[in-house]
C-alpha positions in Angstrom: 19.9 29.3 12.4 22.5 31.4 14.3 20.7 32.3 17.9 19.3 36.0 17.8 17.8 38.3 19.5 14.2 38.6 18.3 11.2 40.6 18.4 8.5 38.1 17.4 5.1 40.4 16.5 2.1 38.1 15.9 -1.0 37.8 13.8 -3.0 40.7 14.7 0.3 42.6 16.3 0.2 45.4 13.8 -2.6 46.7 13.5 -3.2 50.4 11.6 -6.3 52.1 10.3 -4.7 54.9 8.8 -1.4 55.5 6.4 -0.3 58.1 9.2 -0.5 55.4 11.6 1.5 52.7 9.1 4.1 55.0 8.7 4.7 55.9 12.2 4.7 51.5 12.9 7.2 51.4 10.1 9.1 54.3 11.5 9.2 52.8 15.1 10.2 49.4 13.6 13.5 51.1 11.8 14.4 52.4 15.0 14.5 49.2 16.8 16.7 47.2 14.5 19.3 50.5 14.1 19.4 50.7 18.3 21.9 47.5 18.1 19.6 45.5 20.7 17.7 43.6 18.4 19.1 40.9 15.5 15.4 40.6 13.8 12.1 41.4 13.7 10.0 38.6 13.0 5.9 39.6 11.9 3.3 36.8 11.4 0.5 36.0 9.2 0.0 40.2 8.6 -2.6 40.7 5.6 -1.4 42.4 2.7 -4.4 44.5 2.5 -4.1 46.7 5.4 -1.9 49.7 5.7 1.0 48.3 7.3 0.7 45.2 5.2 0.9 47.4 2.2 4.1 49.7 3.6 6.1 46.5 4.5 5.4 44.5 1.2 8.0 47.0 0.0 10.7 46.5 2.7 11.5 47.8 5.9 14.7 49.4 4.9 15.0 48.4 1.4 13.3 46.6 -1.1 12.2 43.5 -0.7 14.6 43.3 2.7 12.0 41.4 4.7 12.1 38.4 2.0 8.3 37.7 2.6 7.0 34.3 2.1 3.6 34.1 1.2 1.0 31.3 2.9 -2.5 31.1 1.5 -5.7 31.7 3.7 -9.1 30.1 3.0 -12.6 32.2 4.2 -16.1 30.7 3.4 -19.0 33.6 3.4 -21.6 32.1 5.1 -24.4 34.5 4.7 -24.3 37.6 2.7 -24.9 40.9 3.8 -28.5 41.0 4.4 -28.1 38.1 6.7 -29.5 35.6 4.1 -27.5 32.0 3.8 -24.7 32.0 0.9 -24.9 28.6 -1.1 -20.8 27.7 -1.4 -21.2 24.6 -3.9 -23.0 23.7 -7.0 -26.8 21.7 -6.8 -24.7 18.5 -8.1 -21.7 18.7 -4.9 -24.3 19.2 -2.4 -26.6 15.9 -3.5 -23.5 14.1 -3.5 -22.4 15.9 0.2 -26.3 14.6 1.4 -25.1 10.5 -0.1 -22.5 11.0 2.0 -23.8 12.4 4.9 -26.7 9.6 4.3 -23.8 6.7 4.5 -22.3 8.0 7.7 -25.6 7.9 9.5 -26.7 4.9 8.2 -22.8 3.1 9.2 -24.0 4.0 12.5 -27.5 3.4 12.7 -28.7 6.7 13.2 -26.8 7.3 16.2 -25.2 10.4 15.1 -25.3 13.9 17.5 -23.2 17.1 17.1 -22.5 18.6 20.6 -21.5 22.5 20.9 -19.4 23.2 23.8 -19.4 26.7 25.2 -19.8 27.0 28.9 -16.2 27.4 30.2 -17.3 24.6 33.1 -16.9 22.1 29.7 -14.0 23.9 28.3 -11.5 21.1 30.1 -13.3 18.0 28.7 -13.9 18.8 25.4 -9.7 19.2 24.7 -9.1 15.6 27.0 -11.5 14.1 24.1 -10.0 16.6 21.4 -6.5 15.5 22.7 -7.5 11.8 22.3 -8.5 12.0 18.6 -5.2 13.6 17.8 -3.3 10.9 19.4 -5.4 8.6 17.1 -4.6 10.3 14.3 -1.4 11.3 12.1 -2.0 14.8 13.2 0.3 13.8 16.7 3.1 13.0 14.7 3.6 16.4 12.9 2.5 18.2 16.1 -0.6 19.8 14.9 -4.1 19.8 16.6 -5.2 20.4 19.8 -2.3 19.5 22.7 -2.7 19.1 26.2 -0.6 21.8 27.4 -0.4 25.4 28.8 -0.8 27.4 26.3 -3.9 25.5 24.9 -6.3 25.5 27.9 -4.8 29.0 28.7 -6.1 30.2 25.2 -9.1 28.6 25.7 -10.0 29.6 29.1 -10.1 33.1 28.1 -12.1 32.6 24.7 -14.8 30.8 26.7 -15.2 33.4 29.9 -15.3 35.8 26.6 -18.5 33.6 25.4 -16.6 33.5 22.1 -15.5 29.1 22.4 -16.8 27.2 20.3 -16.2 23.3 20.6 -18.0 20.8 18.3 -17.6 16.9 18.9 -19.0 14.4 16.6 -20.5 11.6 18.8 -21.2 8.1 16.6 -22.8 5.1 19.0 -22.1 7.4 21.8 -18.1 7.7 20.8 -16.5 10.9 19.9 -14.9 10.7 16.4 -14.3 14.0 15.3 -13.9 17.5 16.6 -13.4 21.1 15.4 -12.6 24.0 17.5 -12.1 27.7 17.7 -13.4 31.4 19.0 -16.4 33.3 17.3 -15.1 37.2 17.1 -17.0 39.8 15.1 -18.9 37.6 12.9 -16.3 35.5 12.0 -15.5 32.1 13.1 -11.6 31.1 12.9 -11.1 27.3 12.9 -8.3 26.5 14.6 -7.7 22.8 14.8 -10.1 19.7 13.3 -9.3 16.1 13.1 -11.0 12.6 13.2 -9.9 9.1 14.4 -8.5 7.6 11.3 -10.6 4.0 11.7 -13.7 6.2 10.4 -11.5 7.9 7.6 -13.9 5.9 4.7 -17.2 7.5 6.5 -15.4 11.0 6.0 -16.2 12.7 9.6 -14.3 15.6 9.5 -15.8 17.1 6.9 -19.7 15.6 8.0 -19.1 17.6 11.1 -17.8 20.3 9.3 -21.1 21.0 7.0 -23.4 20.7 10.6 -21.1 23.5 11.6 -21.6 25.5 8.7 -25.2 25.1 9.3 -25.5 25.9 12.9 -23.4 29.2 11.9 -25.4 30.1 8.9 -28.6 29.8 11.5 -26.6 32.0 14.0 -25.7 34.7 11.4 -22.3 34.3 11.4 -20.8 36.2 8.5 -17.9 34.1 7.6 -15.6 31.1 8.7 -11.5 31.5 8.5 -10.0 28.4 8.1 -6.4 29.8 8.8 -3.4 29.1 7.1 -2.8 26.8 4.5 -3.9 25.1 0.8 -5.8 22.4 2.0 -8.3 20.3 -0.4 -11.7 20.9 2.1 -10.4 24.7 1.9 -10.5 24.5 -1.4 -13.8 22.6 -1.4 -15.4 24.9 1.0 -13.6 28.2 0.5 -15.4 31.3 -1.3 -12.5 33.9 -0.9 -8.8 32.9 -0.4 -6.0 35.6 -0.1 -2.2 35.5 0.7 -0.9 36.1 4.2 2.7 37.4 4.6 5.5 36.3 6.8 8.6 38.5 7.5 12.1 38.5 8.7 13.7 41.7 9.4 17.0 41.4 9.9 19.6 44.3 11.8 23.4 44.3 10.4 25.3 42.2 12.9 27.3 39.3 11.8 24.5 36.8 13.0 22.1 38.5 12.1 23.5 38.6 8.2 24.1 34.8 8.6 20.2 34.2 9.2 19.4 36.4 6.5 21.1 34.4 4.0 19.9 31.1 5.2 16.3 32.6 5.5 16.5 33.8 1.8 17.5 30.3 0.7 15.3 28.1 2.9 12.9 30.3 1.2 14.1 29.8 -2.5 14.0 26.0 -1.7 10.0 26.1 -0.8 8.8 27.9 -3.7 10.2 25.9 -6.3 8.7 22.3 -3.3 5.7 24.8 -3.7 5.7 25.4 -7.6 6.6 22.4 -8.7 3.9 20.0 -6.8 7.0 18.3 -5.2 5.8 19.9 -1.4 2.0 18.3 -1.9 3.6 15.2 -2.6 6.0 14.8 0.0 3.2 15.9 2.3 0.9 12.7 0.9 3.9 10.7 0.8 4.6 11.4 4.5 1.1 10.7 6.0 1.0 7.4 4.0 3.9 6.9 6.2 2.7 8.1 9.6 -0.1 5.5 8.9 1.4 3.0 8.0 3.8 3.0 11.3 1.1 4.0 13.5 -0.6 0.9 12.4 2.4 -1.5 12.6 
């Protein structure tokens, strides 16, 4: 991509509770890429639901001019309105979920504990252990998970002086194997990174600790969980509602700024047919059989 000037609006950045409003966002965003100082307006993750979701669906300019691409986003519903715990599987998945469950304690001897971090004191030593599963796993190599840098403990740091950090750690024989972590806002938990050392991947971890956390919400009163970007299978698994996010590029008329546009609009071509076809999954399989494979070499 040609270097640009850009105005990068994350999730959450447009936000609009009335069409007035939306149309005086939309408005504001014209203005900035006819001024000449930007070369595009980037926007995030913005739901197609909302107002201004709805207004830039249709282009900023034109139709279609902010070639949207389209990531799906998994929500479980926890407990329904009146408070009261939603069953997300079948009678038969959830037997087989306990057999599991049943195998993981037994591997360890009944040595199993779930810990919940939230005192900002604990913040710092949950990620080091968070930080050390990653590195474990395949998750390092594609540069996902929880990092030890800035922005992570910064983020953090504020969610748990908020109250709203939670931190689960999956202890086996006293060692850590699997984490999940993110904040608690309004009723809704949003899962921001999970993984588990791949030498317990036959016990299935992750998703163990991921039921206790379900439970421990569902007892709180937590309305739903978020589980972010992405078609994942334990989404799918776990997921009640699933909806399509939007990405967008906006791009002014300068010659770079016409040069991203095209390559935008054909690196985007190129994923939905990876996408349609089943090709994208594949290579995705393909490449952590790979990751593995060197990691354990």
């Amino acid at each position: 991509m040609p270097r640009l000037r850009t105005l990068n609006i994350t999730e959450g950045g447009l936000e609009a509770l009335s069409a007035e409003t939306a149309r005086q966002q939309k408005k504001y965003l014209q203005e900035l890429l006819a001024d000449g100082n930007l070369d595009c307006i980037s926007i995030f993750r913005l739901s197609p639901e909302g107002e201004i979701g709805q207004l830039l669906e249709h282009g900023l300019n034109r139709p279609g001019d902010g070639n949207p691409e389209k990531m799906a986003r998994w929500f479980t519903e926890l407990v329904d309105r009146h408070g009261s715990p939603v069953a997300t599987n079948s009678a038969k998945t959830r037997s087989g979920f306990r057999r599991k469950d049943r195998k993981l304690v037994e591997a360890f001897n009944g040595s199993v504990e779930v810990r919940e971090i939230r005192d900002p004191a604990d913040v710092a030593g949950f990620l080091k252990v968070a930080v050390n599963i990653v590195a474990a796993s395949y998750q390092q190599s594609i540069g996902v998970g929880v990092k030890d840098d800035a922005s992570w403990k910064s983020v953090s740091r504020i969610h748990a002086s908020n109250g709203s950090f939670r931190g689960y750690l999956l202890e086996a024989a006293g060692e850590p194997i699997a984490y999940i972590v993110g904040p608690l806002v309004d009723g809704t938990f949003t899962l921001l990174a999970t993984s588990f050392l791949p030498q317990y991947g036959r016990l299935a971890p992750g998703t163990y600790l991921l039921r206790r956390v379900i439970e421990r919400l569902q007892d709180e009163g937590v309305r739903w969980i978020d589980y972010g970007i992405g078609d994942y299978s334990y989404k799918e698994l776990y997921g009640t509602w699933r909806r399509e996010d939007a990405s967008m590029n906006f791009y002014a008329s300068s010659p770079k700024a016409r040069a991203a546009r095209l390559l935008n609009s054909l690196a985007n071509t190129a994923n939905r047919f990876l996408q349609s076809s089943g090709l994208l999954k594949r290579l995705k399989h393909i490449r952590r059989l790979v990751i593995d494979r060197l990691r354990k070499t």
